[in-house]
N, CA, C and O atoms as CSV, one atom per row, in Angstrom:
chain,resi,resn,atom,element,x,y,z
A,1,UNK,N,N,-51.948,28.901,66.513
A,1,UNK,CA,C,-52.474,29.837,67.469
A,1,UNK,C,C,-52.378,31.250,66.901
A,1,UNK,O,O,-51.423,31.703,66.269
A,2,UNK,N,N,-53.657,31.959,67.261
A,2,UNK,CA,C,-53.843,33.230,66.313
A,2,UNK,C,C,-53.039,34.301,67.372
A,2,UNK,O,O,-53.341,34.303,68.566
A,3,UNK,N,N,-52.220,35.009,66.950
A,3,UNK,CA,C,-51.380,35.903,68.247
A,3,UNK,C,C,-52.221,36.718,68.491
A,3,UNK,O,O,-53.222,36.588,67.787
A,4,UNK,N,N,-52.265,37.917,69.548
A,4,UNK,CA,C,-53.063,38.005,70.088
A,4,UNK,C,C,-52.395,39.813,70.945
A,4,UNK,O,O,-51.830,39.803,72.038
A,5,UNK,N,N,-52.580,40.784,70.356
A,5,UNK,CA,C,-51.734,42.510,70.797
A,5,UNK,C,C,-52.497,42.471,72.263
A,5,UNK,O,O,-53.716,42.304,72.251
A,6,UNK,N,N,-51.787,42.626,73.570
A,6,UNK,CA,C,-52.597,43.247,74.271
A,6,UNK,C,C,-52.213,44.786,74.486
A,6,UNK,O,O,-51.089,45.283,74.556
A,7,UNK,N,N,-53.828,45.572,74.594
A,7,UNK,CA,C,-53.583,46.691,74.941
A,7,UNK,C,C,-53.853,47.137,76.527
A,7,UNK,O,O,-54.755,46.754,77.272
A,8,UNK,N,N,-52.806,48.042,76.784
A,8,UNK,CA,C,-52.025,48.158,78.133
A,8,UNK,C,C,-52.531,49.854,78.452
A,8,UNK,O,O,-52.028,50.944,78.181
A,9,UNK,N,N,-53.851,49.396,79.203
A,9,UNK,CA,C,-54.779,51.030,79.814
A,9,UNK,C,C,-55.660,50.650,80.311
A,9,UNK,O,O,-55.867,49.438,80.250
A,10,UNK,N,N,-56.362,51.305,80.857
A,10,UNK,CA,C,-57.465,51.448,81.931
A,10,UNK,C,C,-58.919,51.725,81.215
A,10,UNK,O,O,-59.514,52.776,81.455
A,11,UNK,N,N,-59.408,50.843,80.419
A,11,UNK,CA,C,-60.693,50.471,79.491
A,11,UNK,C,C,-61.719,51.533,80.230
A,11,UNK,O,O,-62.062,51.491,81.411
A,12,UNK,N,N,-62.021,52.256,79.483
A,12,UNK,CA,C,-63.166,52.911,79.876
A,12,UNK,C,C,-64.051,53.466,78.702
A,12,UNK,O,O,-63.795,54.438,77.991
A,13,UNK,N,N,-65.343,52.493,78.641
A,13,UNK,CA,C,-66.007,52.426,77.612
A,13,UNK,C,C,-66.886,54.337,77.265
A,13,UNK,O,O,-67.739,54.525,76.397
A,14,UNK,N,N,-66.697,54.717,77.593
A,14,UNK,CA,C,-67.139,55.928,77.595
A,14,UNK,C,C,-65.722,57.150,77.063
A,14,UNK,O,O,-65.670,58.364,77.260
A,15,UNK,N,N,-64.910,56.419,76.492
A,15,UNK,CA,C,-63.341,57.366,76.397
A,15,UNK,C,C,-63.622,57.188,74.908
A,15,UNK,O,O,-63.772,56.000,74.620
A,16,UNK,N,N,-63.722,57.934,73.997
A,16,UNK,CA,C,-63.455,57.957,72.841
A,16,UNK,C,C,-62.366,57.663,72.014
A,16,UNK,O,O,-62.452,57.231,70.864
A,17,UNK,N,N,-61.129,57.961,72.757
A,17,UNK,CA,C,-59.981,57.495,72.161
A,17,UNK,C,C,-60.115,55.695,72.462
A,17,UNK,O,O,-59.613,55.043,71.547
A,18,UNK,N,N,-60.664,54.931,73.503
A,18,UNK,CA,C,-60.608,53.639,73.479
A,18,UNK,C,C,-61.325,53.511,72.537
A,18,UNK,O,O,-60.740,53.278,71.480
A,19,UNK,N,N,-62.765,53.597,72.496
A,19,UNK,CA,C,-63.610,52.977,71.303
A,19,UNK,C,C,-63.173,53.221,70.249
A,19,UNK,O,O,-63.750,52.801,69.245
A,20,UNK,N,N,-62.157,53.886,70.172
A,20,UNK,CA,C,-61.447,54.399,68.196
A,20,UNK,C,C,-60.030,53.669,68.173
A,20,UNK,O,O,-59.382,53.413,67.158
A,21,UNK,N,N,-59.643,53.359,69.618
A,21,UNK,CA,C,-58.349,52.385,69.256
A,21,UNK,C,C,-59.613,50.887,68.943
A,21,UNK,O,O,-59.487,50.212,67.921
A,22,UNK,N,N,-60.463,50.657,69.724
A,22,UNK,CA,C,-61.037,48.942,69.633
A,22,UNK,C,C,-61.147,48.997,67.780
A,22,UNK,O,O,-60.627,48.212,66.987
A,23,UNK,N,N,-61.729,49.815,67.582
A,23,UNK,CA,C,-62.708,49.881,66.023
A,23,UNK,C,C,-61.142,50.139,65.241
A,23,UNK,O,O,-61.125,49.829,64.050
A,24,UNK,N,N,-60.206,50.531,65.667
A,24,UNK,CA,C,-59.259,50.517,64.448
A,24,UNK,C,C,-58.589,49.343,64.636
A,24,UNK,O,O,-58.249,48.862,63.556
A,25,UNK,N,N,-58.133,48.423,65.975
A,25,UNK,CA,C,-57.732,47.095,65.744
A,25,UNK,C,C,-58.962,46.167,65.108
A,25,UNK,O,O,-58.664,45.225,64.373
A,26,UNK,N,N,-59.999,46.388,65.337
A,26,UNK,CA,C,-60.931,45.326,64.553
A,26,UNK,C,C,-60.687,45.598,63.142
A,26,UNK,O,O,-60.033,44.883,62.382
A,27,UNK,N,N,-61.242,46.640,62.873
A,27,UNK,CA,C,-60.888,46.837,61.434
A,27,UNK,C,C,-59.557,46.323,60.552
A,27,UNK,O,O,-59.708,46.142,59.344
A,28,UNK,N,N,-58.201,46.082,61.201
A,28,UNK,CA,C,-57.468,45.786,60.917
A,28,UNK,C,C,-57.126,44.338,61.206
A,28,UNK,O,O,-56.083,43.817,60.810
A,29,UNK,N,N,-58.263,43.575,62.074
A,29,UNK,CA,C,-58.384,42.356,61.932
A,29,UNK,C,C,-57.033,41.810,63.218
A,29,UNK,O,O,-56.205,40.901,63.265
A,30,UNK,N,N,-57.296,42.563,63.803
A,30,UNK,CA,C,-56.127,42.470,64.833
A,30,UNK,C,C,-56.818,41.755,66.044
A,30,UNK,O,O,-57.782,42.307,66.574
A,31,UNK,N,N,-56.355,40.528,66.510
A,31,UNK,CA,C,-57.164,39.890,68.002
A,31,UNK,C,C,-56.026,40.866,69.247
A,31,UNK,O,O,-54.822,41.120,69.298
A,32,UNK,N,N,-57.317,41.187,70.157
A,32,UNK,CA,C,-56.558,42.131,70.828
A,32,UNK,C,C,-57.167,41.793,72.121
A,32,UNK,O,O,-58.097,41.011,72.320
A,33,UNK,N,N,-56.317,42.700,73.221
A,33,UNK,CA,C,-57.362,42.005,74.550
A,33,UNK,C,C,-57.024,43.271,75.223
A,33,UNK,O,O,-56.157,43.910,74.627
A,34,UNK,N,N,-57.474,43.805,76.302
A,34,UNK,CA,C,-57.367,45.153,77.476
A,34,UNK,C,C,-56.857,44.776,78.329
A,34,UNK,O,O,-57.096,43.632,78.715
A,35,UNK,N,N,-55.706,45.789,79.145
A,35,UNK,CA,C,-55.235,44.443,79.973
A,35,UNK,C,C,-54.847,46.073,80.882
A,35,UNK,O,O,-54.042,46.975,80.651
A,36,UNK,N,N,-55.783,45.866,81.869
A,36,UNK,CA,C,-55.254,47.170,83.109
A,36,UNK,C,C,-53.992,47.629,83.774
A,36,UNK,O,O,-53.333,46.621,84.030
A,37,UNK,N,N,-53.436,48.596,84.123
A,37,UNK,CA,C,-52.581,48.721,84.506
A,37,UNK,C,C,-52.434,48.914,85.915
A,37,UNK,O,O,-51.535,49.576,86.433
A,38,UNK,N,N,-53.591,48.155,86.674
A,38,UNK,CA,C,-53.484,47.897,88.163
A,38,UNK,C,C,-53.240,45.868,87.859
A,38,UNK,O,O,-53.071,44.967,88.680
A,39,UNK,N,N,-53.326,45.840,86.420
A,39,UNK,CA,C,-52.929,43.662,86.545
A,39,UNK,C,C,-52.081,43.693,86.488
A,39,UNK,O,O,-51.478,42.872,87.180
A,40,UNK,N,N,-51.174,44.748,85.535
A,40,UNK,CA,C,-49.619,44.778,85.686
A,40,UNK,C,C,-49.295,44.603,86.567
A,40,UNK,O,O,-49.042,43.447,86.906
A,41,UNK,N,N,-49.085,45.919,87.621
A,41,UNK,CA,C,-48.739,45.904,88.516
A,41,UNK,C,C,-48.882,45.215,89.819
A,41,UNK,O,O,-48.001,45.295,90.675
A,42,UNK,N,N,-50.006,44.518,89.991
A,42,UNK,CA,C,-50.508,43.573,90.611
A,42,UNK,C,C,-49.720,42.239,90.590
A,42,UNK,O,O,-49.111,41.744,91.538
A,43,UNK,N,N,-49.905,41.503,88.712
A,43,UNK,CA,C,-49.581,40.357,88.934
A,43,UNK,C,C,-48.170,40.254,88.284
A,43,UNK,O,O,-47.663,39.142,88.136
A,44,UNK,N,N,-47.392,41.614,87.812
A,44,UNK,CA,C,-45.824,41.833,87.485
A,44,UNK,C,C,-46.361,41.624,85.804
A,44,UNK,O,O,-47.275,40.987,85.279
A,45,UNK,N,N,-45.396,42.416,85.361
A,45,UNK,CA,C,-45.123,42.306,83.773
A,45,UNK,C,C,-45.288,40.982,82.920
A,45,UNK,O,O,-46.184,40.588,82.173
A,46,UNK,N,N,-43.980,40.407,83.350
A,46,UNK,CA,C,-43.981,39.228,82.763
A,46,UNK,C,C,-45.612,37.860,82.565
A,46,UNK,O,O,-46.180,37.309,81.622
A,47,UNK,N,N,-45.749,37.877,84.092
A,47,UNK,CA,C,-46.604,37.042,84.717
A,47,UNK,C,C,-48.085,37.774,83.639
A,47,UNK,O,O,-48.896,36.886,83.379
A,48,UNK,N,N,-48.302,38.559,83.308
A,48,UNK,CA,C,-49.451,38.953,83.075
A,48,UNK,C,C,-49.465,39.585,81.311
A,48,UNK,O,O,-50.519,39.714,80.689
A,49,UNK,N,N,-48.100,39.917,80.726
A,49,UNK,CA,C,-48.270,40.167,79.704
A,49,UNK,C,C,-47.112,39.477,78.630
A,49,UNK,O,O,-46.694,39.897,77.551
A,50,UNK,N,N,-46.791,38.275,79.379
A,50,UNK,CA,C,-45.699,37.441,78.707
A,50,UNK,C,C,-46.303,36.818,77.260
A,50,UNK,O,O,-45.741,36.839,76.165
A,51,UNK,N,N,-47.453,36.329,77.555
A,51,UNK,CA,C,-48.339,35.638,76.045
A,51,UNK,C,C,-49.093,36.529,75.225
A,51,UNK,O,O,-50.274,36.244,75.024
A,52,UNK,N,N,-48.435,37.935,74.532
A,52,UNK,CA,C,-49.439,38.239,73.668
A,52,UNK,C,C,-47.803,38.694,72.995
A,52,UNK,O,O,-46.751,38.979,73.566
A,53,UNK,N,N,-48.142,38.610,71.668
A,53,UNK,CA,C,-47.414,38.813,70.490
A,53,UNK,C,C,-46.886,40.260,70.412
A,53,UNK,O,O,-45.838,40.509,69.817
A,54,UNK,N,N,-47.652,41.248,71.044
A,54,UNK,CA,C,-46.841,42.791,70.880
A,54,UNK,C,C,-48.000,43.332,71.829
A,54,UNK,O,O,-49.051,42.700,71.938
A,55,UNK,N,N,-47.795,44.409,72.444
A,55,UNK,CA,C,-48.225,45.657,73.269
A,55,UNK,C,C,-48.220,46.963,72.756
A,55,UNK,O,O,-47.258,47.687,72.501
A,56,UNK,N,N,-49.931,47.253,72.589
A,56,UNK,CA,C,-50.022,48.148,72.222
A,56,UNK,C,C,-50.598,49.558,73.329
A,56,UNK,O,O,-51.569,49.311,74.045
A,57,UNK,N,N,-50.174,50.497,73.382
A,57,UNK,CA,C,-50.275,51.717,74.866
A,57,UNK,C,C,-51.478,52.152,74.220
A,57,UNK,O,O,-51.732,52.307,73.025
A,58,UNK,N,N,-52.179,52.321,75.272
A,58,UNK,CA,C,-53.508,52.920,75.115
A,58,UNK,C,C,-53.454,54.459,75.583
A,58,UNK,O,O,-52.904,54.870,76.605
A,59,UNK,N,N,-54.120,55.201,74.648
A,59,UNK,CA,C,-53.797,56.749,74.660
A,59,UNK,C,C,-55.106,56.852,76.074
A,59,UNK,O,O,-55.603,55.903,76.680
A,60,UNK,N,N,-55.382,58.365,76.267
A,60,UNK,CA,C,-55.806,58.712,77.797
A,60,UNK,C,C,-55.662,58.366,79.058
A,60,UNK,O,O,-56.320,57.552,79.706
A,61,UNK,N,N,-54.400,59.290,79.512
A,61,UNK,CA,C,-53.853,59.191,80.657
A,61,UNK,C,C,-55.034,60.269,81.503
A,61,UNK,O,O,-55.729,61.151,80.999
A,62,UNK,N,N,-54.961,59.855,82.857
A,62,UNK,CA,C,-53.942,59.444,83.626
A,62,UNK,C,C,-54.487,58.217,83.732
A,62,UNK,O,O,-55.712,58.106,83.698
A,63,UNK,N,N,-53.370,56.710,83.929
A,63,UNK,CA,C,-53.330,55.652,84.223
A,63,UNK,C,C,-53.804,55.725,85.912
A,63,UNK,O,O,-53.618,56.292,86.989
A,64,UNK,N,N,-54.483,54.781,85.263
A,64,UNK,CA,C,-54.448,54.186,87.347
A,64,UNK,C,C,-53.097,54.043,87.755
A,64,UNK,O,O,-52.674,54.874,88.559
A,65,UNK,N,N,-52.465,53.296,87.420
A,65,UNK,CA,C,-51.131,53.088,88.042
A,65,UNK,C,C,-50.314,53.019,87.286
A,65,UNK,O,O,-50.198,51.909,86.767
A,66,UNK,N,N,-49.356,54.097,86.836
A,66,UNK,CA,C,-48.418,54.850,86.160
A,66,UNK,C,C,-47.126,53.320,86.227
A,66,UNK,O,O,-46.643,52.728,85.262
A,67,UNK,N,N,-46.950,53.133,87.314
A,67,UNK,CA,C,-45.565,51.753,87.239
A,67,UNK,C,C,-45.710,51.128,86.737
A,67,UNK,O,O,-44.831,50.729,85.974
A,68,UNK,N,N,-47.502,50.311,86.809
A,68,UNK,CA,C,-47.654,48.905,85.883
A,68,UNK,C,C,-47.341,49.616,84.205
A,68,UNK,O,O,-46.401,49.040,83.657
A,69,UNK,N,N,-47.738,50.319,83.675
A,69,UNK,CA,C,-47.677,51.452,82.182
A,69,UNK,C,C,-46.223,51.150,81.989
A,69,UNK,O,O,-45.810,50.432,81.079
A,70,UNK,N,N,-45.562,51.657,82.772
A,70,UNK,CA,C,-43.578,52.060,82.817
A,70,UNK,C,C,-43.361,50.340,82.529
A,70,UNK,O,O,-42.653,49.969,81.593
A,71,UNK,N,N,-44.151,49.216,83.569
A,71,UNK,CA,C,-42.987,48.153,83.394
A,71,UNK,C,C,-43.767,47.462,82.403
A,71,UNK,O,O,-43.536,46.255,82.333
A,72,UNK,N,N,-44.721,47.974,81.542
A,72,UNK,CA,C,-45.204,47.106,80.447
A,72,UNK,C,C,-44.303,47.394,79.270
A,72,UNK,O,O,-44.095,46.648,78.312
A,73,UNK,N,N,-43.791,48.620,79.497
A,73,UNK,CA,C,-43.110,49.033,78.281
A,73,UNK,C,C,-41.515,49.043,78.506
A,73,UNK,O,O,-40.812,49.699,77.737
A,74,UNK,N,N,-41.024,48.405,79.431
A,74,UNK,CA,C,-39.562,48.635,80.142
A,74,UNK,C,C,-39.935,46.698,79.510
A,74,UNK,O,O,-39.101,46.252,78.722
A,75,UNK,N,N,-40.748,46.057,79.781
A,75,UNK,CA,C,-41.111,44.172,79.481
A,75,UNK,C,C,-40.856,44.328,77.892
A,75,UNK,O,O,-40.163,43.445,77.388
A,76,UNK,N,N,-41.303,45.278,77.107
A,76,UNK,CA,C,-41.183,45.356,75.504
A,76,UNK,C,C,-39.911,45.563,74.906
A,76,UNK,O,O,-39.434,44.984,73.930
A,77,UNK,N,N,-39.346,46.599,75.723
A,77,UNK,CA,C,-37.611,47.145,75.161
A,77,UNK,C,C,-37.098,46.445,75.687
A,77,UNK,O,O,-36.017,46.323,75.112
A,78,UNK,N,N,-37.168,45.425,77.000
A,78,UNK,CA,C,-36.147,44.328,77.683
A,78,UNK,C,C,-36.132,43.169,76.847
A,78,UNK,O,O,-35.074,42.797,76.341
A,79,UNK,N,N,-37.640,42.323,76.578
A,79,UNK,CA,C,-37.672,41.429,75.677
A,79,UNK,C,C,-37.885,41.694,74.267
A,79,UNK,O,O,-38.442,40.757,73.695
A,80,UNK,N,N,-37.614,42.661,73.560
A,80,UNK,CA,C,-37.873,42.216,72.182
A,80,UNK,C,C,-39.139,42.649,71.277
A,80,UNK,O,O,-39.204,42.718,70.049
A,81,UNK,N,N,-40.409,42.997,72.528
A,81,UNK,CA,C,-41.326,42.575,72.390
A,81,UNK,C,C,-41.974,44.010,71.239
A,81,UNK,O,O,-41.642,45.154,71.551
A,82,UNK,N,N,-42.636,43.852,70.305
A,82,UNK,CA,C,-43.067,44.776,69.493
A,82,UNK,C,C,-44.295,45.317,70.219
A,82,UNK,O,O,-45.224,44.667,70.698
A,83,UNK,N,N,-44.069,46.965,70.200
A,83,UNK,CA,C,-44.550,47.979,70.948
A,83,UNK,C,C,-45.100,49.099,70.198
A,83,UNK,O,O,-44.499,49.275,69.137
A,84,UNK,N,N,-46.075,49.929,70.422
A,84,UNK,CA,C,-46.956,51.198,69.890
A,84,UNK,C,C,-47.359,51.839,70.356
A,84,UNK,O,O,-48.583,51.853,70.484
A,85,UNK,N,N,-46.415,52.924,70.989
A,85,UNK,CA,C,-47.489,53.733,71.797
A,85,UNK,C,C,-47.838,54.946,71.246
A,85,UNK,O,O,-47.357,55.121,70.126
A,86,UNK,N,N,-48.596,55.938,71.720
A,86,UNK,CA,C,-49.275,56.808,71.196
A,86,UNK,C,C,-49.657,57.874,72.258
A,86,UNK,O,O,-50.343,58.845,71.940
C-alpha cells in the first residue's frame, strides 16, 4: 500500500499557495489527499486522519475551523505522526 500525506486546509482552488503546495507534492511524487478542517472537526482527529502516513498544514489561513487545524496537529505530536507545517 502506497502511503498516502494528507493535507489539513480548506482547498480553495483559486489560492495560489494551494495550487503551489498540489504542484510541489506532485512533483515530488508524493500521493496526497485535502482533507478540511470542518471533517476534522466534524468526524474527530483520529476517526478522519488516522490512515495517512504524515500531515502536511496547508498555508492560508484563516481556517474554517481553527480546532479541527489545533487537533490535527495536537493527533501528530500525540501519535508520532510526521508533520509540516508552514
Amino acid at each position: 500500500m502506497v502511503p498516502i500525506v494528507g493535507v489539513v486546509g480548506d482547498y480553495n482552488p483559486e489560492n495560489l499557495t494551494h495550487l503551489a503546495t498540489e504542484s510541489g507534492l506532485a512533483h515530488a511524487a508524493i500521493r496526497f489527499e485535502w482533507v478540511s478542517t470542518t471533517d476534522v472537526r466534524a468526524d474527530g482527529p483520529e476517526e478522519r486522519l488516522g490512515r495517512y502516513a504524515g500531515l502536511f498544514i496547508a498555508t492560508a489561513s484563516p481556517y474554517r475551523h481553527m480546532d479541527g487545524l489545533l487537533a490535527a496537529i495536537r493527533l501528530a505530536r500525540e501519535r508520532g505522526v510526521p508533520l509540516v507545517g508552514s
